[in-house]
C-alpha positions, 0 to 999 in steps of 0.5 A: 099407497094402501094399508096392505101395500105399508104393512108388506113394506114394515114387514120387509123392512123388518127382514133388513130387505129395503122397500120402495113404493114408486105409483108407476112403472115410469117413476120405478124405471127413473129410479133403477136408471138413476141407481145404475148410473154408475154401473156398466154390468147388469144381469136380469133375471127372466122377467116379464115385469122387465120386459113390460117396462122395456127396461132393458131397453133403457139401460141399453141405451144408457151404454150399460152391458145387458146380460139376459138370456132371452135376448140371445140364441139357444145356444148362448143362453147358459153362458149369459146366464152366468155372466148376468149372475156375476153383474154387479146388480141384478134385475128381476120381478117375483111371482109372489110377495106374501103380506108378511113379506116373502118373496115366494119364486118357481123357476124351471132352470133356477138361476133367477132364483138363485140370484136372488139370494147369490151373486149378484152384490145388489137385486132390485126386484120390481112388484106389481100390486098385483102379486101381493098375496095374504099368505104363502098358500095363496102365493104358491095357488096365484103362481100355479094359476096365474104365473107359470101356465099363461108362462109355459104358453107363451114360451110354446112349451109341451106341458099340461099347464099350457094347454089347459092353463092349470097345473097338472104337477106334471112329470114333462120334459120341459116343466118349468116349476122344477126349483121353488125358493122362499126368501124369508128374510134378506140374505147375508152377501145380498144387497137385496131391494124390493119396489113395489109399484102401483100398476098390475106388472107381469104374471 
């Protein structure tokens, strides 16, 4: 662990947000399977950090009920949205996390984000080291960059970012960076968990 990787940490715990910092993404995924042990409804948020570690998967076999709207039709999505945001935990990574410790998020539908903060009793949040910024300018500026374009590219939306791969602030129909939240500091009714790995995970 390296002296930035500690001072987000400190900072963090300082936010009464509870911090863990796993070297791989195997060691993380033992701890969330040891964690959901006892629990059957788990609610994960879009993810591609989940989906790189195969998680769900995991979980999966472990008999847990999954509720993730991209594993269903269209027409399913809204429903599993909210029934992921009603599980007893719920998983998902964060675009950003500032040296300060806040958890900087875009999303085009919301409900990740407002699951971070509301619903669900437990959030696990896995980090990748390489989502740490020094700031929140250098947050919102790695999101705009790095996270949503190559994420509207992959989903084949019709934006500007898609097809240039840098954000226009655009006025299109399936803009995904529609709801920008900011967790300052744990909030009330969450029990809100944030582990750091040492691997590059997700956008």
């Amino acid at each position: 662990m390296n002296t930035i990787v500690k001072e987000v940490m400190d900072n963090l715990e300082r936010k009464k947000i509870k911090t863990r910092y796993f070297e791989t993404k195997n060691q993380v995924m033992e701890q969330i399977l040891q964690e959901t042990k006892n629990v059957t409804e788990i609610g994960i948020g879009g993810s591609m950090t989940i989906k790189e570690m195969n998680l769900h998967e995991a979980l999966e076999k472990d008999g847990k009920n999954i509720h993730w709207h991209w594993l269903v039709e269209p027409e399913e999505r809204e429903e599993v949205r909210q029934q992921a945001a009603k599980a007893e935990i719920y998983l998902t990574s964060t675009n950003a996390l500032t040296e300060a410790g806040e958890l900087i998020n875009i999303d085009g539908v919301g409900n990740r984000v407002s699951a971070m903060y509301y619903g669900p009793k437990k959030v696990i949040v896995v980090c990748g080291i390489n989502k740490i910024c020094s700031d929140l300018i250098t947050a919102m500026d790695r999101i705009k960059k790095q996270a949503c374009p190559p994420n509207a590219k992959r989903l084949g939306l019709k934006t500007p970012c898609a097809a240039t791969g840098a954000c226009n602030d655009c006025l299109s129909e399936e803009r995904m960076c529609n709801v920008t939240v900011i967790i300052n500091h744990k909030p009330m009714a969450v029990d809100l968990n944030v582990y750091i790995v040492g691997e590059e995970l997700g956008y």
